[in-house]
Each structure stands twice: as C-alpha cells, then as structure tokens.
C-alpha positions in Angstrom: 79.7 122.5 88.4 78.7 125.6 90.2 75.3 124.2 90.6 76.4 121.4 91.8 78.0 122.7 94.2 75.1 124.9 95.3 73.2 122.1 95.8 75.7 120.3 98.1 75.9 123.7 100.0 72.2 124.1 100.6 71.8 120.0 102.0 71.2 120.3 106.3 75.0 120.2 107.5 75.0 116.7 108.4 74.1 115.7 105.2 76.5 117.2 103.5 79.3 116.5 106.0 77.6 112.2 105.2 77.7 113.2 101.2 81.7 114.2 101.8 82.6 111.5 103.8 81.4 109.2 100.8 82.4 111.0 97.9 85.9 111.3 99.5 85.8 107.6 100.3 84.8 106.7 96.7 87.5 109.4 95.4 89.9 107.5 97.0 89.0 104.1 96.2 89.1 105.4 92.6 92.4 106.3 93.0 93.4 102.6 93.0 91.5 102.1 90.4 94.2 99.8 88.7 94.6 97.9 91.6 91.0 97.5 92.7 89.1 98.1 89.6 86.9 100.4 90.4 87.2 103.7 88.4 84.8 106.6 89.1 82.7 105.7 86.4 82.2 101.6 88.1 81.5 103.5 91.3 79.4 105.7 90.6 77.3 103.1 88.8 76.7 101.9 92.3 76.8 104.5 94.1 74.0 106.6 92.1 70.9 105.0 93.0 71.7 105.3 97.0 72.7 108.9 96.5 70.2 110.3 94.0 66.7 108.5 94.0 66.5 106.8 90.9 63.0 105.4 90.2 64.5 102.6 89.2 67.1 100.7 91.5 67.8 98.3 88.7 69.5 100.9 86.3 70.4 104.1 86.9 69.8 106.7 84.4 73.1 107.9 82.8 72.6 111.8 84.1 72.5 110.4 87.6 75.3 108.3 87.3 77.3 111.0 85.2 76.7 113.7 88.8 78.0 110.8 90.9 80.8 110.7 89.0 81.4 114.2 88.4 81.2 114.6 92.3 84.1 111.5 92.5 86.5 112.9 89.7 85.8 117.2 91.5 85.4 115.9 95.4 88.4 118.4 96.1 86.8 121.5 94.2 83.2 121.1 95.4 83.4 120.3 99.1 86.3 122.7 99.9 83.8 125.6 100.5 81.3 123.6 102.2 83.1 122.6 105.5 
C-alpha cells in the first residue's frame, strides 16, 4: 500500500486532487452498497479501465481492478497525506 500511495503522491496536484474526488465518491457509493448494489469490488470493475489504461476496455485485468479496489476499501489511509 505504501507504493500505492507513492504513486498517488507523485501524480501533478490536480490529478491527484481528480483521483480523490473519485475514489472518495466511489468509497461512498460503496458504503451503500446494500442499498445500491455496488460494493467496491462492482465499482471498481468499472471504474478500472478509466483510471488505469487497460489495453483492453472490454475486460479489465484483475491486478488493475484489484488497485481500484484497494484504493475504494483504503481511500481514508492513502489520500490523508496527499492533500
């Protein structure tokens, strides 16, 4: 995870304040989850191609869907230091 987060630290400010605003959208959203349901995992199905660039729209490749989701279940612990 500390990777991770260096990663999201090193993206041009706007970028990561864009890459927050989403993940903490989608952290909220799965939240709901039994309401809406959409857990981290169905969200970050979608959201992985848009936010990593998959080769492949049509599927996703699990690692990029499992960092989506990682960044949706840790939101809290990896964009505290960044803003």
């Amino acid at each position: 995870m500390e990777r991770l987060r260096q990663c999201i630290e090193s993206l041009p400010p706007k970028n990561a304040a864009l890459l927050d605003f989403i993940i903490s959208l989608a952290s909220r959203i799965a939240a709901k989850s039994e309401i809406n349901k959409m857990n981290a995992r169905a969200l970050a199905t979608c959201l992985a191609p848009a936010l990593i660039g998959v080769k492949d729209s049509v599927c996703s490749s699990s690692v990029e869907v499992n960092i989506v989701e990682l960044m949706i279940t840790q939101q809290p612990n990896l964009f505290r230091v960044c803003f």
